[in-house]
C-alpha positions as CSV (number, residue, x, y, z in Angstrom):
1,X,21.8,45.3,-47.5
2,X,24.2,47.0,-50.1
3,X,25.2,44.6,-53.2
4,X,28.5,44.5,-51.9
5,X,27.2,43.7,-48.5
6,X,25.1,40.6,-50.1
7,X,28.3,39.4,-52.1
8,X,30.6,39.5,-48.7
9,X,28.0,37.8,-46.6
10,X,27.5,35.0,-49.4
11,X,30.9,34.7,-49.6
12,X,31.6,34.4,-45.8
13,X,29.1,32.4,-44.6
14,X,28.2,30.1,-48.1
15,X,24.2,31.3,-47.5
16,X,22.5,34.1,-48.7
17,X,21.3,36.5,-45.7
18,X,17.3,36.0,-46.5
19,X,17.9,32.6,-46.3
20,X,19.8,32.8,-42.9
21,X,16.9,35.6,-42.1
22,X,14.1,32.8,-42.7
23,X,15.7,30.2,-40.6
24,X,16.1,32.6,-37.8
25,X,12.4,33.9,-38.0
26,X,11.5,30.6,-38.3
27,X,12.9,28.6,-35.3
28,X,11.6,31.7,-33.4
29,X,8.5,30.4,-33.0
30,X,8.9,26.9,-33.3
31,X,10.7,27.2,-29.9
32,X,8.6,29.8,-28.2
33,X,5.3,27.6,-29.3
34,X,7.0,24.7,-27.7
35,X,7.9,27.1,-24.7
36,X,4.3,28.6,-23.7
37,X,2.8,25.1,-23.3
38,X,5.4,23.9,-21.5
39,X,5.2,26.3,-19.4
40,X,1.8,25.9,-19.0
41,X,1.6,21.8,-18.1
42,X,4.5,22.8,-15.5
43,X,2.3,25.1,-13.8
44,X,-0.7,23.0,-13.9
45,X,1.1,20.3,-12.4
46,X,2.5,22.3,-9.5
47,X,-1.4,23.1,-9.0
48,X,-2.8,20.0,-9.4
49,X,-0.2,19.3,-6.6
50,X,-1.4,22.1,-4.8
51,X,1.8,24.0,-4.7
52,X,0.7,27.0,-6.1
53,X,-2.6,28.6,-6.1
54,X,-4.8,29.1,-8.8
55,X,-4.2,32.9,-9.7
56,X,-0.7,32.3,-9.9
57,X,-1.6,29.0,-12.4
58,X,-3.5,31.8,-14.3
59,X,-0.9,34.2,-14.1
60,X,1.9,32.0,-15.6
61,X,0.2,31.0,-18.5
62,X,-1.2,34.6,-19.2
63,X,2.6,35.9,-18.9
64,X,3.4,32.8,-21.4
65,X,1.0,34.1,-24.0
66,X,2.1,37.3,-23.8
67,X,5.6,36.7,-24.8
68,X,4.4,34.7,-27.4
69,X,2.0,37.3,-29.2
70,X,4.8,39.7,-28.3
71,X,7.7,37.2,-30.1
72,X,4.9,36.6,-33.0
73,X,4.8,40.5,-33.5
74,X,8.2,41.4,-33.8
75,X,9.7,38.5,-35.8
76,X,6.8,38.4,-38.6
């Protein structure tokens, strides 16, 4: 961001933009590492319950970590 840029968005919002920046980046993954396990116990229940088999039990939490390292890549 410009200077002028800075000044307006300090003077809208009352916060300068890096620290609005570092909030953002980091709820990010405070909410996608409470997410993936989530996730996880969910589908391990519905196994343990026998509602789903166990590929799909693997499959779930494989797609679960793979958003996570992808979130984890793009907001460092």
């Amino acid at each position: 961001m410009t200077a002028a840029q800075e000044s307006a968005f300090r003077a809208a919002s009352g916060a300068y933009a890096n620290s609005v920046l570092f909030a953002i980046a980091g709820s990010v993954p405070v909410l996608t590492l409470t997410w993936t396990p989530w996730i996880s116990i969910g589908a391990f229940k519905e196994w343990r319950a026998g509602q789903i088999e166990l590929v799909d039990l693997m499959w779930i939490a494989l797609r679960a970590c793979i958003v996570l390292l992808a979130l984890g890549f793009y907001v460092r």
